[in-house]
N, CA, C and O atoms as a printed pandas DataFrame, in Angstrom:
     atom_number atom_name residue_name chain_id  residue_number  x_coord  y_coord  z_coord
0              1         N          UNK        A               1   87.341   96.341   97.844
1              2        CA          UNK        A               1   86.031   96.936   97.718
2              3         C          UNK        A               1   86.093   98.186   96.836
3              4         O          UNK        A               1   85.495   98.477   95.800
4              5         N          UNK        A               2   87.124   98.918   97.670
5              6        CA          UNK        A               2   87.177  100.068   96.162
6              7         C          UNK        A               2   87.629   99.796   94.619
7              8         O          UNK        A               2   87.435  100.462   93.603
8              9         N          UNK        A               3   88.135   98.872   94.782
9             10        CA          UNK        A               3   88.351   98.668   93.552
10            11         C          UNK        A               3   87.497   98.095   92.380
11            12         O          UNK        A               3   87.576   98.316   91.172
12            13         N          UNK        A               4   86.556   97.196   93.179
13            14        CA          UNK        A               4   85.460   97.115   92.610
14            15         C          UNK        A               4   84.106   98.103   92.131
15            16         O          UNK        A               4   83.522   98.185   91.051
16            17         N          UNK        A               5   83.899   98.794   93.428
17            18        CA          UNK        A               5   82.985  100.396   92.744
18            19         C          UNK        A               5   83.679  101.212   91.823
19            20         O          UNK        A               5   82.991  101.897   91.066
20            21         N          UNK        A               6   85.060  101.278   91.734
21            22        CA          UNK        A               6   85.988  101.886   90.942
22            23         C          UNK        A               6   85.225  100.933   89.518
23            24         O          UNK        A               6   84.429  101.349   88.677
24            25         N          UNK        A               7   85.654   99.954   89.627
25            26        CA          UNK        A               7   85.625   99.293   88.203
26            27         C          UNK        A               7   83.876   99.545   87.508
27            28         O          UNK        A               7   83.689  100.225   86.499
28            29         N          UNK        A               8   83.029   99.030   88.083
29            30        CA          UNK        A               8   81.499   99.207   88.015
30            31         C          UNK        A               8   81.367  100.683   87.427
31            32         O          UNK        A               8   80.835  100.890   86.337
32            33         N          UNK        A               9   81.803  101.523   88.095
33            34        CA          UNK        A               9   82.035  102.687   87.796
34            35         C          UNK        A               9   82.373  102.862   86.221
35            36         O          UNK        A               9   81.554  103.153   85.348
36            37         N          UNK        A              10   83.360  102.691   86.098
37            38        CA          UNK        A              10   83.981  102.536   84.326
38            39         C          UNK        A              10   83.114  101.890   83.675
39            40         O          UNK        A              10   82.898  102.297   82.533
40            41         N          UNK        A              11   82.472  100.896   84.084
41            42        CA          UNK        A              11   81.693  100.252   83.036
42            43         C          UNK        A              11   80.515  101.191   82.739
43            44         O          UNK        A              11   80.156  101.610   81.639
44            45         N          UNK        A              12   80.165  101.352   83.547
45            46        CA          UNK        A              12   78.943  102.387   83.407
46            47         C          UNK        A              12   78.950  104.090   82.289
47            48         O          UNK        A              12   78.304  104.747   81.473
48            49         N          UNK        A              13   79.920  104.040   82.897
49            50        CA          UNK        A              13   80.257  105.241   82.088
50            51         C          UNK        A              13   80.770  104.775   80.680
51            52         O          UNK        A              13   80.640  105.469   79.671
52            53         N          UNK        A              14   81.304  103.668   80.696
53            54        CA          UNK        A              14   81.762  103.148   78.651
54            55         C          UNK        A              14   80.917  102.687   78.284
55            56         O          UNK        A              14   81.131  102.145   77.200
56            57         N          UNK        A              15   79.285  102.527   78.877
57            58        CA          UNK        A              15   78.290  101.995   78.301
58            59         C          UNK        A              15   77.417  103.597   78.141
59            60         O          UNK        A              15   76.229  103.325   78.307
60            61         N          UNK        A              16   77.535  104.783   77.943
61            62        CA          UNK        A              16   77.176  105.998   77.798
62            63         C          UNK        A              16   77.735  106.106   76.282
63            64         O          UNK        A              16   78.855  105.683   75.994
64            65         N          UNK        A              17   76.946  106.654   75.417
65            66        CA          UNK        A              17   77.378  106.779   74.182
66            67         C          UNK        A              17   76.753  108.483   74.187
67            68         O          UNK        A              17   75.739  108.978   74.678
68            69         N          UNK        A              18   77.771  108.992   73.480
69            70        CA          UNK        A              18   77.108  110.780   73.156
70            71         C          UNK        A              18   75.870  110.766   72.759
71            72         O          UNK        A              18   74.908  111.459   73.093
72            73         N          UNK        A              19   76.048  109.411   71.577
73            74        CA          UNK        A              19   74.441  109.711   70.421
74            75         C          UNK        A              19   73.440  109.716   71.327
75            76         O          UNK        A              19   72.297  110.105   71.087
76            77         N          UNK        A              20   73.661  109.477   71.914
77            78        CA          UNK        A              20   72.099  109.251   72.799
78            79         C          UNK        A              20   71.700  110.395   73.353
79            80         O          UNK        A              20   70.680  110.277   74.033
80            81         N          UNK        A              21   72.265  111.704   73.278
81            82        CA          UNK        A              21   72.694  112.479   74.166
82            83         C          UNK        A              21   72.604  113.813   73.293
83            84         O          UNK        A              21   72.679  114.978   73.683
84            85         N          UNK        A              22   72.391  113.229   71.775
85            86        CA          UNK        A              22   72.401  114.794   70.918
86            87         C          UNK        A              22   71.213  115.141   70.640
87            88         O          UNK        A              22   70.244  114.414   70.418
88            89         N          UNK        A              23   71.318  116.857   70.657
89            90        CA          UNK        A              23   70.268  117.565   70.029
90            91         C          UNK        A              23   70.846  117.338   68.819
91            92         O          UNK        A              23   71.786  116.683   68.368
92            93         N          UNK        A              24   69.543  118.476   68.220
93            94        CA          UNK        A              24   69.659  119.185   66.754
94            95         C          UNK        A              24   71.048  120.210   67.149
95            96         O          UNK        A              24   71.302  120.924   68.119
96            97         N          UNK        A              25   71.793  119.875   65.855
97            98        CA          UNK        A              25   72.702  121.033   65.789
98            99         C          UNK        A              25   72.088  122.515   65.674
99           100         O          UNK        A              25   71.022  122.858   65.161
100          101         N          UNK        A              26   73.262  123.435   66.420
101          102        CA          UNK        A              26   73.259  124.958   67.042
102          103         C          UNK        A              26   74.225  125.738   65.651
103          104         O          UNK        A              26   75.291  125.353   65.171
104          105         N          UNK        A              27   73.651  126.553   65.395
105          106        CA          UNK        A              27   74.477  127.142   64.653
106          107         C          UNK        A              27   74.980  128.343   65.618
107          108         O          UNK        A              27   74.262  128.716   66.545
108          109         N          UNK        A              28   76.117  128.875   65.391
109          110        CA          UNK        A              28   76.402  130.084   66.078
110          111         C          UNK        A              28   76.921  130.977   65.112
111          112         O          UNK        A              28   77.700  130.556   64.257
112          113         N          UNK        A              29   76.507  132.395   65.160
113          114        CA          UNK        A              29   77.082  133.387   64.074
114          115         C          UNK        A              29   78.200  134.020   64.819
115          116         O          UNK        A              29   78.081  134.321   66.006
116          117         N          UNK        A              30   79.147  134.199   64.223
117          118        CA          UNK        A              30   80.519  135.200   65.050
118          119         C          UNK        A              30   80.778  135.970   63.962
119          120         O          UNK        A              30   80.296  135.858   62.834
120          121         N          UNK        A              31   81.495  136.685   64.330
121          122        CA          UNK        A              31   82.729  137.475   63.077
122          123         C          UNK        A              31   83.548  137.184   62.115
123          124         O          UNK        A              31   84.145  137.830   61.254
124          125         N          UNK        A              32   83.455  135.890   62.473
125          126        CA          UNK        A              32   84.490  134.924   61.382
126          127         C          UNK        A              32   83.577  134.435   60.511
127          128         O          UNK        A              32   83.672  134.456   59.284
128          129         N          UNK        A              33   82.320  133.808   61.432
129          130        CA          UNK        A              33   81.082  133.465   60.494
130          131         C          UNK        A              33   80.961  132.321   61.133
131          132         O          UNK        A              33   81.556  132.047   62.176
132          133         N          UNK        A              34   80.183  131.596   60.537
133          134        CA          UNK        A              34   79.025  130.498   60.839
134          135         C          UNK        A              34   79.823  129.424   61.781
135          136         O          UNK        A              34   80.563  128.768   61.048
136          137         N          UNK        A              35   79.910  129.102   62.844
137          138        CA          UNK        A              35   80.104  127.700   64.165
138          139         C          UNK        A              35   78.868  126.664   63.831
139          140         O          UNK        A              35   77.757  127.187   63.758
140          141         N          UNK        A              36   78.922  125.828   63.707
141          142        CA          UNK        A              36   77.796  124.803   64.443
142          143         C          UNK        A              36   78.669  123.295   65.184
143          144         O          UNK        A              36   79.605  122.508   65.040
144          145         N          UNK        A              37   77.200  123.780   66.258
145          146        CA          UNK        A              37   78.038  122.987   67.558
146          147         C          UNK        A              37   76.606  121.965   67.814
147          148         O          UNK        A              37   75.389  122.144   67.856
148          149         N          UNK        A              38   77.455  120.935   67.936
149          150        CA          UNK        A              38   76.672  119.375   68.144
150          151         C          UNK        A              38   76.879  119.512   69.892
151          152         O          UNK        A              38   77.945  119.235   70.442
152          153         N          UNK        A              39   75.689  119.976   70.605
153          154        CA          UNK        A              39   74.953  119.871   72.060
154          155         C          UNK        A              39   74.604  118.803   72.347
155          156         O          UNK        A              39   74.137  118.047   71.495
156          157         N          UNK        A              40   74.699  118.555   73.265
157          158        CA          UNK        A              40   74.102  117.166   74.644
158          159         C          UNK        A              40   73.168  118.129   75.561
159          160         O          UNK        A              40   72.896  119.329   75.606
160          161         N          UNK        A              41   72.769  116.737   76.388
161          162        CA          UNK        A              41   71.823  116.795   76.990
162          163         C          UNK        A              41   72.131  118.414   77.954
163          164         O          UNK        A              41   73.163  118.920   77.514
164          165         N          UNK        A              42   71.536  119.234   79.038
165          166        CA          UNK        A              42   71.715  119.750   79.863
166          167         C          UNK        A              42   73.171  119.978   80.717
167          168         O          UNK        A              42   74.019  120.851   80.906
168          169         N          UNK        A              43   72.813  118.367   81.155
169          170        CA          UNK        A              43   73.687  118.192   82.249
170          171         C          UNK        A              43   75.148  117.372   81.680
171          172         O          UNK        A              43   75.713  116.640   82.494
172          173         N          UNK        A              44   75.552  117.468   80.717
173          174        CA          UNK        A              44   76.332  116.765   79.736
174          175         C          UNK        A              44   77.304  118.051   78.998
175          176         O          UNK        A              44   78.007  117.918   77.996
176          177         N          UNK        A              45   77.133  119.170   79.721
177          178        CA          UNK        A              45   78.411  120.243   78.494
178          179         C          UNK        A              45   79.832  120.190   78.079
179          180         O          UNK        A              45   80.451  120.891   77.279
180          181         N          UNK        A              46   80.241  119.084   78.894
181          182        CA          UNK        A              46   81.422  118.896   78.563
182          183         C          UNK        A              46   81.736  118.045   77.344
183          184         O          UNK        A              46   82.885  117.804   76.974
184          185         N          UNK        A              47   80.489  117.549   76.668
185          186        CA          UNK        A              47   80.809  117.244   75.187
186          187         C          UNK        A              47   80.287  117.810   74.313
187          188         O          UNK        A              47   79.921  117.068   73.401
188          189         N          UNK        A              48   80.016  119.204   74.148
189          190        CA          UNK        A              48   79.539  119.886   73.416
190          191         C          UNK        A              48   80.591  120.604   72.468
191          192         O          UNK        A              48   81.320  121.512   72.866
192          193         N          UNK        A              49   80.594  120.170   71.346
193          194        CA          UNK        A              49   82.005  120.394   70.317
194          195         C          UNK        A              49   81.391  121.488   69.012
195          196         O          UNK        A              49   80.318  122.023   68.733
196          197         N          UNK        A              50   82.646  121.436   68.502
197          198        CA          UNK        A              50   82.032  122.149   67.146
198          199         C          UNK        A              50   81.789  121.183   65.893
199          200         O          UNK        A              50   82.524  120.198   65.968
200          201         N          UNK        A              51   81.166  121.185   65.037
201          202        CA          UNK        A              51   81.480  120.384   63.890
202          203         C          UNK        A              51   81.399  120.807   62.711
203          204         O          UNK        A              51   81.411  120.113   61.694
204          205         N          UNK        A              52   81.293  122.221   62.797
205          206        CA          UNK        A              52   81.723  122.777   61.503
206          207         C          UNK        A              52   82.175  124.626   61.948
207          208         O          UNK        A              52   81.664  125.358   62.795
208          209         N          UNK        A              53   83.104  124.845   61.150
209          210        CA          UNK        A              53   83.996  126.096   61.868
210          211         C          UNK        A              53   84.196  126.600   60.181
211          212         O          UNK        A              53   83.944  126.023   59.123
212          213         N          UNK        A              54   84.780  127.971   60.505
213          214        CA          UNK        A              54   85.015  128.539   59.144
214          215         C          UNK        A              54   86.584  128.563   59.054
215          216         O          UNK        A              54   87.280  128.316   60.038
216          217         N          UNK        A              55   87.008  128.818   58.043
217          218        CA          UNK        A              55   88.464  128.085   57.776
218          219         C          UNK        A              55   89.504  128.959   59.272
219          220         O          UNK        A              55   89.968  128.378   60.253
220          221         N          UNK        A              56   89.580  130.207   58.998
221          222        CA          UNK        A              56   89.852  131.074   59.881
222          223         C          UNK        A              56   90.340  130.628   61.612
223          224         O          UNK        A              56   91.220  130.929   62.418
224          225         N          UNK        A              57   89.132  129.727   61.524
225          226        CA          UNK        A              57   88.766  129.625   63.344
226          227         C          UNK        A              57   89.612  128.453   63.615
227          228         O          UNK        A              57   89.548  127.539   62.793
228          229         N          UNK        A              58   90.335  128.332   64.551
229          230        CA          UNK        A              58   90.972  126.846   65.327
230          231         C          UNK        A              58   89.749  126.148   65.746
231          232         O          UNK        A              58   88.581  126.532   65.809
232          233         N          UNK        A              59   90.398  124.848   66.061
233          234        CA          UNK        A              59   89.195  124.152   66.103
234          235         C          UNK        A              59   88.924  124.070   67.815
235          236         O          UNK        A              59   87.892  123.718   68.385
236          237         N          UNK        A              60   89.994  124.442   68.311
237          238        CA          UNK        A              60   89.763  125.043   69.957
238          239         C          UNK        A              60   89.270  126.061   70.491
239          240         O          UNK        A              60   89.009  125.998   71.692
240          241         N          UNK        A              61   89.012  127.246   69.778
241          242        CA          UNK        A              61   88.136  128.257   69.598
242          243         C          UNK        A              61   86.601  128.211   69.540
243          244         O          UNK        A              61   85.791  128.884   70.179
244          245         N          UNK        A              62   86.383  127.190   68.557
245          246        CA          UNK        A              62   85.198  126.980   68.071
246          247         C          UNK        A              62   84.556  125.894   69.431
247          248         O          UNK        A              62   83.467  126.214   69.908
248          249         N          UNK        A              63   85.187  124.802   69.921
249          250        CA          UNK        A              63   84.808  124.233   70.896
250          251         C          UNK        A              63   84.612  124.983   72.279
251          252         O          UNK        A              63   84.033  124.749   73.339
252          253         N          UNK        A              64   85.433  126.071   71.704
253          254        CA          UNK        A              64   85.064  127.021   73.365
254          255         C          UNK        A              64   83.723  127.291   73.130
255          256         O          UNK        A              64   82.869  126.970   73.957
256          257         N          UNK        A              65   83.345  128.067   71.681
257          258        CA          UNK        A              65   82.586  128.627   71.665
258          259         C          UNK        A              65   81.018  127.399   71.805
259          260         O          UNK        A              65   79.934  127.863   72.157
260          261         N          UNK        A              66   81.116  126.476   71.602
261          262        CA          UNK        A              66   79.807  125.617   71.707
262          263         C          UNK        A              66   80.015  125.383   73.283
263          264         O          UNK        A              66   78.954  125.309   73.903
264          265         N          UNK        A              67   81.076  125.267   73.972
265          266        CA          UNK        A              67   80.856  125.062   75.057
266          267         C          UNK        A              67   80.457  125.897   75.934
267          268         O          UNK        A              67   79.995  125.365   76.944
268          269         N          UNK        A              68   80.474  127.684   75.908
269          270        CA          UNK        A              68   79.779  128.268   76.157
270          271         C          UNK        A              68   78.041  128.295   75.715
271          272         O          UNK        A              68   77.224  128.252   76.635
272          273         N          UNK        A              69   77.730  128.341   74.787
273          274        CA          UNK        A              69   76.345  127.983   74.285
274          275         C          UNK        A              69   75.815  127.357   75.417
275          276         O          UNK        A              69   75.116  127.805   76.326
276          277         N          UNK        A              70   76.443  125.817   75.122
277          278        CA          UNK        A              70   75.944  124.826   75.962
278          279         C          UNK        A              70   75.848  125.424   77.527
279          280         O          UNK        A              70   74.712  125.359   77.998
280          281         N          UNK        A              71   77.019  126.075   78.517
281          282        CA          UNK        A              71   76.297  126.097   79.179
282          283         C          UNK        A              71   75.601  127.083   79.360
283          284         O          UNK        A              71   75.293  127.306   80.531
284          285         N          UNK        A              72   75.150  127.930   78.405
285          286        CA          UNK        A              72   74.370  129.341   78.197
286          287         C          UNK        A              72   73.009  128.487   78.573
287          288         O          UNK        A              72   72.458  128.560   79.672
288          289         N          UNK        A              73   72.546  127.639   77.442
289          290        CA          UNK        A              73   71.423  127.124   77.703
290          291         C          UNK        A              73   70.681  126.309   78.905
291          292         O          UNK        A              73   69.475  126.098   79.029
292          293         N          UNK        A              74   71.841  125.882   79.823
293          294        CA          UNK        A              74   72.174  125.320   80.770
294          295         C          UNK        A              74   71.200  125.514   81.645
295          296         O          UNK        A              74   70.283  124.861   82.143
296          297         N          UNK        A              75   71.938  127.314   81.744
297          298        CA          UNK        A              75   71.496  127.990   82.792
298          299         C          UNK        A              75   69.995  128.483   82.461
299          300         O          UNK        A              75   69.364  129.139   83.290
C-alpha cells in the first residue's frame, strides 16, 4: 500500500512542469549589479533561480539572492 501512494505520489509531482509556474522575470539591483531571477508561483520558492548574474557573482549567490526575493514576496 505504501508503496503504491509512494509511487502516485512521483507521478504527480513529474507531471508538474516549472513553466506553468513562471512569472515575469524580477530584476534585482545589488552592488555587483543587475540579478534577474525567474519566480514561481507563491507557494513554489524553492525554484526560484537566477538567470542572468553579472560576471563577478557565483551562480549560488545569485540563486540565494532570487530565493530570498521569492520568499520576500511570499510573505
Amino acid at each position: 500500500m505504501k508503496i503504491t501512494i509512494v509511487f502516485a505520489a512521483l507521478l504527480a509531482l513529474g507531471a508538474c512542469s516549472p513553466k506553468q509556474y513562471e512569472s515575469e522575470p524580477v530584476t534585482l539591483d545589488t552592488a555587483q549589479g543587475p540579478v534577474v531571477c525567474q519566480l514561481y508561483t507563491k507557494s513554489l520558492v524553492q525554484w526560484d533561480r537566477s538567470i542572468s548574474r553579472p560576471d563577478a557573482m557565483s551562480v549560488e549567490t545569485a540563486d540565494a539572492l532570487c530565493a530570498k526575493e521569492g520568499q520576500r514576496q511570499q510573505g
